[in-house]
Structure formats: C-alpha cells, structure tokens
C-alpha positions as CSV (number, residue, x, y, z in Angstrom):
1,X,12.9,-7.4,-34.2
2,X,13.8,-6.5,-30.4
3,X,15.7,-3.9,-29.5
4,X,16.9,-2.3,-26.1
5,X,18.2,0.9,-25.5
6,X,19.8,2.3,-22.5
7,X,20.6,5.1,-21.3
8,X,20.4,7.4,-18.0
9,X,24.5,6.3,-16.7
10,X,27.2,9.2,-16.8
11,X,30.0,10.1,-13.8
12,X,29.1,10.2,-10.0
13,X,30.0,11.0,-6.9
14,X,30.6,7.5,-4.2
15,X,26.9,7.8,-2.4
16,X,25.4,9.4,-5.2
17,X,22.2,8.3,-7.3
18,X,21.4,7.4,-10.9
19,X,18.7,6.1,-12.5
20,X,19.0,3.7,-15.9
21,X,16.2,3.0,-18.2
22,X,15.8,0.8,-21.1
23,X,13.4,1.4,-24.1
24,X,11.9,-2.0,-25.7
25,X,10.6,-2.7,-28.9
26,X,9.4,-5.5,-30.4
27,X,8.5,-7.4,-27.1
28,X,6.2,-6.2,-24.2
29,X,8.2,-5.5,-20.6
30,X,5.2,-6.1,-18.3
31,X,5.3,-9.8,-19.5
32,X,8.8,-10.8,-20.2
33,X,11.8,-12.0,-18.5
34,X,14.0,-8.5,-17.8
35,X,17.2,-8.0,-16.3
36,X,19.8,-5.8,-15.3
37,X,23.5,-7.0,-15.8
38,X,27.0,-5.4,-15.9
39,X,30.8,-5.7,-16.8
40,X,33.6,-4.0,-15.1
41,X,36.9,-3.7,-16.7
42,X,38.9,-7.5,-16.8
43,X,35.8,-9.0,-15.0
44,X,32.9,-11.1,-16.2
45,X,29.9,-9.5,-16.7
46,X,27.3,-10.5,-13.7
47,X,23.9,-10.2,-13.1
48,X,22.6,-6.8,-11.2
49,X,18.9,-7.8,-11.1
50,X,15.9,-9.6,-12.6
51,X,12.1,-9.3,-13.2
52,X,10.1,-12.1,-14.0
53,X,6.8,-11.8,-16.0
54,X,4.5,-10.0,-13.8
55,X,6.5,-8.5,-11.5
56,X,7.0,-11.2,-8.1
57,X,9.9,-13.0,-8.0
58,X,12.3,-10.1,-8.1
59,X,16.0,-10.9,-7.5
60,X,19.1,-8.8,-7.3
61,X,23.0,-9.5,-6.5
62,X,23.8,-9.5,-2.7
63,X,26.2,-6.6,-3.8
64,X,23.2,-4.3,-4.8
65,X,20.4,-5.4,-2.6
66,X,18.9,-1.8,-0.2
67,X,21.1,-0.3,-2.9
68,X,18.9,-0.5,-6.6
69,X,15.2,-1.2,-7.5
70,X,14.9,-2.2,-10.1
71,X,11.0,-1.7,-11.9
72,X,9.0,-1.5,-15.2
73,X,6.8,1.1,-16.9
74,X,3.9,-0.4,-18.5
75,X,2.6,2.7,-20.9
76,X,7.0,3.9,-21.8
77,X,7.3,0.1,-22.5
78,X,10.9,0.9,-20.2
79,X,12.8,-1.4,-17.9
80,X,14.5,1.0,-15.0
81,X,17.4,0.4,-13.0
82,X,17.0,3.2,-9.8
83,X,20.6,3.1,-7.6
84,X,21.0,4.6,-4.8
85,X,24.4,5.2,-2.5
86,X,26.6,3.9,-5.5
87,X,30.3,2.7,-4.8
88,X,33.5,2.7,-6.8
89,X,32.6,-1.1,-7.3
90,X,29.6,-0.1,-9.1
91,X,31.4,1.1,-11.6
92,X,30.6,-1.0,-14.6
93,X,29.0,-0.8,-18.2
94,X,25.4,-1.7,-17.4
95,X,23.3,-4.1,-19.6
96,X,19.6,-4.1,-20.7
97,X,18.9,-7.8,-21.3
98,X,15.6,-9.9,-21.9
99,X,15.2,-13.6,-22.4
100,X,13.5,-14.3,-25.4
101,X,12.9,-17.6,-27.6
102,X,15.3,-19.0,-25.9
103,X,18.6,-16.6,-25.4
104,X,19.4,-12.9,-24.3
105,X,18.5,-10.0,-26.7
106,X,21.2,-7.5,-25.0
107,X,21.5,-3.6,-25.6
108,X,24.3,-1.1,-26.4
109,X,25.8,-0.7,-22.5
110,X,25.7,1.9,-20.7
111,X,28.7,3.0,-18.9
112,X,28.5,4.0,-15.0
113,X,31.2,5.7,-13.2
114,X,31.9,6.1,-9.5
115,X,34.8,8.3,-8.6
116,X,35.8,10.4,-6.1
C-alpha cells in the first residue's frame, strides 16, 4: 500500500521560507514519478513541480520557478518541496502526489499560509 505524508507548511511572513517534505511508503522516491501540486480556496488545484525517475527532466509552474526546488532523499525515502521568497498567492494547501499503476496516490495536504 502507498502512502504519503506531508508535513513542514504552517503561517509565514510574504518573502519568507518553508520547506515541505513528504514521507513514502510502499514505493521508492528515487525511481518514481513525484510531484508537488496545490489548491487555493475556489481554485483548481495545479501543479507546483515534478520529478521524473532519476532526477533530469525537472519541471515547475512559471509561478514558482527561482522561487522552489524541489528534491528527493534517497536514504528518508522523502520528496521535499524547499520555497523560498513566498507570496500571498502561494498560499494554498500543498499536495504530495506520485503516479503509480496508472493514477495519482495523493497525501493528506498540507496547508501554507502567506500573510502579512
């Protein structure tokens, strides 16, 4: 069975960092499809960033790229999600996802908050 779990958001400051990560089990991070997405309120929940098998071919949103890295840690079996200079548009719950037999295993959320 696979399971992610988030954790790492909480309330910040506009130009602030946070840092997400994303404890696996039941699949291996190093070789599977990971990704980052999120859902503000009345909005449809978008991708942040992805990480193919292996690690090249990384992608993020326009809105996020210089802003978040995102990365994997091979012994914690953890996906991160580093995010840097946030915005109130970053605020969002954030996702742990990864494509596997064919759909998205997603975790609980993780709710980020940007206010001033």
């Amino acid at each position: 069975q696979v399971q992610l779990v988030e954790s790492g958001g909480g309330l910040v400051q506009p130009g602030d960092s946070l840092r997400l990560s994303c404890a696996a089990s039941g699949i291996i991070v190093t070789s599977s499809h990971m990704s980052w997405f999120r859902q503000a309120p009345v909005k449809a929940r978008e991708l942040v960033a992805r990480m193919p098998p292996g690690g090249s071919g990384t992608d993020y949103a326009d809105s996020v790229k210089g802003r978040f890295t995102i990365s994997r840690s091979y012994p914690k079996n953890t996906l991160n999600l580093q995010m840097n200079n946030l915005k109130h548009e970053d605020t969002a719950i954030y996702y742990c996802s990864v494509f596997f037999r064919g759909h998205n295993v997603w975790g609980q959320g993780n709710q980020v908050t940007v206010s001033s």
